[in-house]
N, C-alpha and C positions, 0 to 999 in steps of 0.2 A: 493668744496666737498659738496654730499646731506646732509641734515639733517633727520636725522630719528625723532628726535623730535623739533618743533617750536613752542617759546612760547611767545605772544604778550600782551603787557598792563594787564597782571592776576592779579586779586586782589581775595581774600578773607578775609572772617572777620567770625569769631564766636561772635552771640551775638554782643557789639560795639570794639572788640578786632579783629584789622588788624592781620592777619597770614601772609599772602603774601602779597606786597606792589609793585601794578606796574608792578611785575617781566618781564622782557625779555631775552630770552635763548632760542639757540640753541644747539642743541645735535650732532655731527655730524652721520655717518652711522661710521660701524666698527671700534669702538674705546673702551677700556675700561676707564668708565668715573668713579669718586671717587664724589659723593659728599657728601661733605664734612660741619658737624657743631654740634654744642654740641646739647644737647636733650632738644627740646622746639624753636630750629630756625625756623622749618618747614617744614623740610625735609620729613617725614610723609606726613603730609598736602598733599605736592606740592604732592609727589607721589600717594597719594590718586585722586588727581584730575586727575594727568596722566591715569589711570587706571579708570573714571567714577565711581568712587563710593564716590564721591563729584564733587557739581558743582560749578563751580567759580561767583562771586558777576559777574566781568567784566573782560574782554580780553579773546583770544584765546587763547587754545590750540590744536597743531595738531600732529597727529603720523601717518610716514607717508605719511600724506598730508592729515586724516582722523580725523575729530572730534572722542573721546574717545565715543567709543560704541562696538555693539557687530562686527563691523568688525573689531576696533583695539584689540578686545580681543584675536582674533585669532593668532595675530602676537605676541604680549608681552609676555613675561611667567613672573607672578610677585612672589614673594616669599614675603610673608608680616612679620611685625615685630612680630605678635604674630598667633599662630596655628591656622588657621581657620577648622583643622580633625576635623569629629567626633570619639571620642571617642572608641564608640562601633564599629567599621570598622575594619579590620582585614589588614595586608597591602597587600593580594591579591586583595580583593574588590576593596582599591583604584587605585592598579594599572589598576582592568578591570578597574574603573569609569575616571580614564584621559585619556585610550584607549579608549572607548567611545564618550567622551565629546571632546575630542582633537583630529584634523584629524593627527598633527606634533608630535603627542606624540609616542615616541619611547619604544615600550614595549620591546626591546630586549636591549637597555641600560640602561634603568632600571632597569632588572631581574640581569644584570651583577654589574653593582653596587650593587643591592641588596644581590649580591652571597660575592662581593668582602666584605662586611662588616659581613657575615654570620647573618643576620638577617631573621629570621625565617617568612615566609610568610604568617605563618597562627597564627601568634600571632598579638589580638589586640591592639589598640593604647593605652587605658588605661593602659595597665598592663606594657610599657615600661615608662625606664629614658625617663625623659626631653630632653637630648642630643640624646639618641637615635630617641624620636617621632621629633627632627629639624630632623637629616640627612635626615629620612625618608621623609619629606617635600620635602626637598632641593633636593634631586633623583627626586620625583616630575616635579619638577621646572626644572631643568635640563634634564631631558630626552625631551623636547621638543625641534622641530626643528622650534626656535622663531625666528624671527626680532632685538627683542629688550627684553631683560632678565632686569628686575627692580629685585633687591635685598635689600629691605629694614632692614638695622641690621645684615646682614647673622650672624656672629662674636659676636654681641654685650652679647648674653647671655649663651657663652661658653667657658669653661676653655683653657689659652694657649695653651696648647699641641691637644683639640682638634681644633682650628683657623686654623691651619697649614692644617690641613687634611681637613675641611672646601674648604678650597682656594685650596687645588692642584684637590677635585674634580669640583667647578666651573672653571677654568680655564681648565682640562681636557674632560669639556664636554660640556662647553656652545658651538654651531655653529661658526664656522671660518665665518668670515665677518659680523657676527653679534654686535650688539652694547650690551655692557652689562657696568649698571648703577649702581653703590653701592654706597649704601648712611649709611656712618656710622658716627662716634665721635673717633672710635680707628682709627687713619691716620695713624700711623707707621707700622700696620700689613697690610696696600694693598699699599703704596707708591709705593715701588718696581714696580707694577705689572700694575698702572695707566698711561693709556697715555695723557688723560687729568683731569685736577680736578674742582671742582666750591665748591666756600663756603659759604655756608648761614650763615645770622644771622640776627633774627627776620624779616626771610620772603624777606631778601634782599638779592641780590646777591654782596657779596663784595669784590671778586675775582674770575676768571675764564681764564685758557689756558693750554697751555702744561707744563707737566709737567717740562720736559728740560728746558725750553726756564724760563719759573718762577724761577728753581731752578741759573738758570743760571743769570739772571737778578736780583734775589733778594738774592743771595751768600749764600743761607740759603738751609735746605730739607724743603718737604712741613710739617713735623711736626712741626720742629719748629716755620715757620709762621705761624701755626696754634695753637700753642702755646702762641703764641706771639698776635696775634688777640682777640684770647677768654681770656685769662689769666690763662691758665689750666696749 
């Protein structure tokens, strides 16, 4: 099977503090992957590097077959852990600015998510809830026809009952054959939905496969080995 991401001998350090250590990992194409580790293993990090906006001390990384630059930006669609909107942008603007800026960006699932949620197109981003300025993100993110969808936290800073609606709209609109990567610390609300998992901690990789075959192998769900790993 290809690998949509390949990742060789990666090291980073902030300052003399290792974040990643070594790492090697591959992604495969059309899978959804979980990765999985409490906050502070590096899951951030490593994503950041996937995406060029950190460079690595040593080793490769490729998307693709593509060092991280502006041709693999084309293919990824990332969703980051905290809001990079401005403010003052109304969410018409930003939908012309990812119709624009993105040739995959799908201005007609957009508007339809945006109708399905009744979220008013000409109200700016300041003046809504927190929950409401993610969806509006994550329509974003999702209306594009990516490669490979990185979702950093989608879940992490929204109340249960909104998760649910979270997850049946990435799963409803991320591209079939597409890879898509979530990287969160809540494992029990995407186990279900994962066909492979990898778990970090402090920058290492110290588990990674299918879900099935793990659960089946270690008589356990992947919460609870991750339970049982971290001490959570």
């Amino acid at each position: 099977m290809e690998n949509i991401v390949e990742i060789k001998d990666l090291n980073k350090s902030y300052a003399k503090k290792e974040v990643i250590k070594n790492m090697n990992l591959n992604i495969p194409k059309g899978k959804i992957v979980g990765l999985l580790g409490p906050n502070g293993s590096g899951k951030s990090t490593l994503i950041k590097l996937m995406n060029g906006l950190l460079h690595q001390d040593s080793g490769e990384i490729l998307i693709n077959g593509i060092s991280p630059s502006i041709e693999t930006k084309k293919i990824v669609s990332y969703l980051p852990e905290r809001t990079y909107l401005n403010d003052w942008m109304k969410v018409k603007d930003l939908l012309e600015f990812f119709k624009d800026f993105y040739e995959d960006f799908d201005i007609n699932k957009a508007n339809s998510m945006i109708d399905s949620l009744k979220i008013d197109v000409n109200e700016k981003l300041k003046t809504m809830s927190k929950g409401t300025k993610e969806k509006v993100q994550l329509i974003l993110v999702m209306s594009r026809k990516a490669s490979l969808y990185i979702l950093d936290e989608p879940i992490g800073g929204v109340d249960p009952a909104a998760r649910s609606y979270i997850l049946k709209t990435i799963l409803s609109n991320y591209c079939q054959g597409s890879t898509l990567l979530i990287a969160t610390h809540l494992i029990s609300e995407i186990e279900s939905i994962c066909d492979d998992v990898i778990f970090i901690s402090k920058g290492d990789i110290v588990l990674q496969g299918n879900v099935d075959e793990i659960r089946e192998e270690k008589g356990k769900s992947i919460d609870s080995l991750f339970r049982e790993e971290f001490r959570c």
